[in-house]
C-alpha positions as CSV (number, residue, x, y, z in Angstrom):
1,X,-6.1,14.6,-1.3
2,X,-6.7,10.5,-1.5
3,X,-5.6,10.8,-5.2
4,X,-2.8,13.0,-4.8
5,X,-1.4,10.6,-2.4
6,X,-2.0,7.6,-4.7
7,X,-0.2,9.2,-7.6
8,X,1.9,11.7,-5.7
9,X,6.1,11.1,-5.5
10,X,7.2,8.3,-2.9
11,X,8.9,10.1,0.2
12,X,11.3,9.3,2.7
13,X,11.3,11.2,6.2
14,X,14.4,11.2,8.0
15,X,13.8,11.4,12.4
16,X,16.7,12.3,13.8
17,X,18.3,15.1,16.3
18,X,22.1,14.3,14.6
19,X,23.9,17.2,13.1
20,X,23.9,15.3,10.2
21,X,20.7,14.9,10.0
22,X,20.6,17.2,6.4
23,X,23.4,15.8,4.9
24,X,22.1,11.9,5.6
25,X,18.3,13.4,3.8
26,X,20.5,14.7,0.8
27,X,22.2,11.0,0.8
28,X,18.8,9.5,0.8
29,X,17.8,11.3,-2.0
30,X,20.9,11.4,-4.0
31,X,20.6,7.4,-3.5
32,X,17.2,6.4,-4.6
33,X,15.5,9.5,-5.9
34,X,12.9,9.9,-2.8
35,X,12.5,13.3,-1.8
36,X,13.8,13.4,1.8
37,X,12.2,15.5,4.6
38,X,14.0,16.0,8.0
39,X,12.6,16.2,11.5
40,X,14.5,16.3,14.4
41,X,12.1,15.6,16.9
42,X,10.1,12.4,17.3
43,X,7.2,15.6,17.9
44,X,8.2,17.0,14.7
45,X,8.0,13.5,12.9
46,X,4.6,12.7,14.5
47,X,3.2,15.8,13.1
48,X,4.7,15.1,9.5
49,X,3.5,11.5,9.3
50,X,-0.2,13.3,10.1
51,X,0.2,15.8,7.1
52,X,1.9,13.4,4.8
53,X,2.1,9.7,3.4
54,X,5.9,9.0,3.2
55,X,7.2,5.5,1.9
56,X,9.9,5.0,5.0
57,X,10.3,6.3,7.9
58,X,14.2,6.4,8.7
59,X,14.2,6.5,13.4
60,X,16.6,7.4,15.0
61,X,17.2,4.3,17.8
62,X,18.4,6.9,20.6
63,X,15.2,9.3,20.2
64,X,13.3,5.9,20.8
65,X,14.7,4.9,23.4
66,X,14.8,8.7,25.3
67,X,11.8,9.6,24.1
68,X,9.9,6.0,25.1
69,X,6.2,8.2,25.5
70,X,6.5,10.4,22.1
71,X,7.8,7.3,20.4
72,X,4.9,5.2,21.1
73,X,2.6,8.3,19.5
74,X,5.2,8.6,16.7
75,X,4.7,4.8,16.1
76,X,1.1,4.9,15.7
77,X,1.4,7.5,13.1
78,X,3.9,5.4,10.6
79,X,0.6,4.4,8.2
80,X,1.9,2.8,5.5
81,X,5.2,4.2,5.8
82,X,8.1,1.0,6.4
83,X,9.8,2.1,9.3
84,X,13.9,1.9,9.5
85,X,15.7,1.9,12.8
86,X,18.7,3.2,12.9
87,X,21.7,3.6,15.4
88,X,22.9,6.8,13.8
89,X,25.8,6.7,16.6
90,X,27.3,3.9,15.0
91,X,25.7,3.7,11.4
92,X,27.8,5.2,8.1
93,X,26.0,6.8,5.4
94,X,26.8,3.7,3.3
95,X,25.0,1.8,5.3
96,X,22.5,3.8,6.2
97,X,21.5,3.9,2.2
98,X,21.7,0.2,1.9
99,X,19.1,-0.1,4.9
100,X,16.9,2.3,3.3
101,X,16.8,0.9,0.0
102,X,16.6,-2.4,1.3
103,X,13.7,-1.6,3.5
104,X,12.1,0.3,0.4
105,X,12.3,-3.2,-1.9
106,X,11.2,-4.9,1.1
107,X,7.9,-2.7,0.9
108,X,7.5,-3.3,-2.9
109,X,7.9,-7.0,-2.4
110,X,5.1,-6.8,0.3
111,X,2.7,-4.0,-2.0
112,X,3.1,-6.7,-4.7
113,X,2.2,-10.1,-2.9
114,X,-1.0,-8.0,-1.1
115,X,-2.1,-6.5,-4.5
116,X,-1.7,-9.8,-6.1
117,X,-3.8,-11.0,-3.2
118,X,-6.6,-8.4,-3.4
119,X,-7.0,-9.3,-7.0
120,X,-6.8,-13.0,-6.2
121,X,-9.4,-12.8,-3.8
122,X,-11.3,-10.0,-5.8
123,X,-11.9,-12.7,-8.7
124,X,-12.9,-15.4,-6.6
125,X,-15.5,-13.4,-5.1
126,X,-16.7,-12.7,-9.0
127,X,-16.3,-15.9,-9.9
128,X,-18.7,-16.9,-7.3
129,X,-21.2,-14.1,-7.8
130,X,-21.1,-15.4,-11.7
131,X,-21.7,-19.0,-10.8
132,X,-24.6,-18.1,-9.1
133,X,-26.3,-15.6,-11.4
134,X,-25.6,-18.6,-14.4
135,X,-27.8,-21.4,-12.1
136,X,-30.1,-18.4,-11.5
137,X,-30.5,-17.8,-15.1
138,X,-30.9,-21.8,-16.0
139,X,-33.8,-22.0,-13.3
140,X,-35.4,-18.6,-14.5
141,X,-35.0,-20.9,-18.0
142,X,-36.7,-23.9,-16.8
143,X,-39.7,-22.3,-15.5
144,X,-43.1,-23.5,-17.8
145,X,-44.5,-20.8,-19.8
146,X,-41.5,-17.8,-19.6
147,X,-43.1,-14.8,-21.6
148,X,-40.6,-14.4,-24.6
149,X,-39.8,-11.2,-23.7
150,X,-38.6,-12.2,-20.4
151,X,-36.4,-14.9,-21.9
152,X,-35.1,-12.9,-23.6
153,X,-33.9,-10.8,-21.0
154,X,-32.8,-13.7,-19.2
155,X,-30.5,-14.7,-22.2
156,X,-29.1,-11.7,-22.6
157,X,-27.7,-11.8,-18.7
158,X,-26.7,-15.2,-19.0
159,X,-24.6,-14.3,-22.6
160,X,-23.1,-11.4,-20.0
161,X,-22.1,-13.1,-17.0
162,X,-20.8,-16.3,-19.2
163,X,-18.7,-13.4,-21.2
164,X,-17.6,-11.9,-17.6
165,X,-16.3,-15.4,-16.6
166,X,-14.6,-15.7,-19.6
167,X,-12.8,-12.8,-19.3
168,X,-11.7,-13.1,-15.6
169,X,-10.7,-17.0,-16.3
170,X,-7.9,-15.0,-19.8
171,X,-6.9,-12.6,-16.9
């Protein structure tokens, strides 16, 4: 299930109890490719951010605000998902779309910077680890009387982790 999610299709899910709510889920789709599901209750939409990772979540303001109790349990279900609140009331389907999308670059922009910071952080850890096992190696060196054999060994690490370094300082 982990790796279907990973590699599975972004989705948007639409929570609203509009009449329209069908024909703003075929807009979002139409708009930036997402599939679109529809629930109409803030129940409903709890229950589908359990079952599914979805990419936004597009609220409905007034289920929010008359629902205060299943909202807070919706909330805690978002995940990952970047939540949009909408006014459907007062919002066109223009706008709606250009909130959606706008919330979905929004989301890249953030994946990106915390990737980039995993990987950061991910190397300096390594780099550490292989500054470490280098002095380790030179003391294991400059101990009197180091069976060849075991030099040897010793070498060959220190050729690896010197190779490793060398490879994370190119990426």
């Amino acid at each position: 299930m982990w790796r279907q999610t990973c590699i599975g299709k972004s989705m948007i899910l639409l929570i609203t109890s509009s009449s329209s709510g069908a024909q703003c889920a075929d807009s979002l789709y139409a708009a930036t490719g997402q599939q679109t599901q529809w629930a109409q209750t803030l129940h409903e939409g709890s229950t589908r951010l359990r079952e599914q990772t979805y990419s936004a979540a597009v609220i409905d303001q007034f289920l929010l605000e008359t629902e205060p109790e299943e909202s807070d349990q919706m909330i805690e279900h978002l995940g990952t998902a970047f939540p949009v609140y909408v006014n459907f009331g007062v919002t066109g389907m223009e706008r709606l779309v250009r909130d959606v999308r706008s919330a979905l670059h929004r989301r890249k922009r953030e994946e990106a910077v915390a990737r980039r910071a995993v990987v950061e952080q991910m190397h300096s850890e390594m780099r550490e680890t292989l500054t470490a096992m280098l002095l380790s190696c030179e003391l294991a060196m400059s101990v009197p009387d180091v069976p060849f054999p075991a030099a040897e060994k010793i070498r060959a690490i220190d050729n690896l982790a010197r190779e490793l370094r060398l490879r994370l300082e190119v990426n």
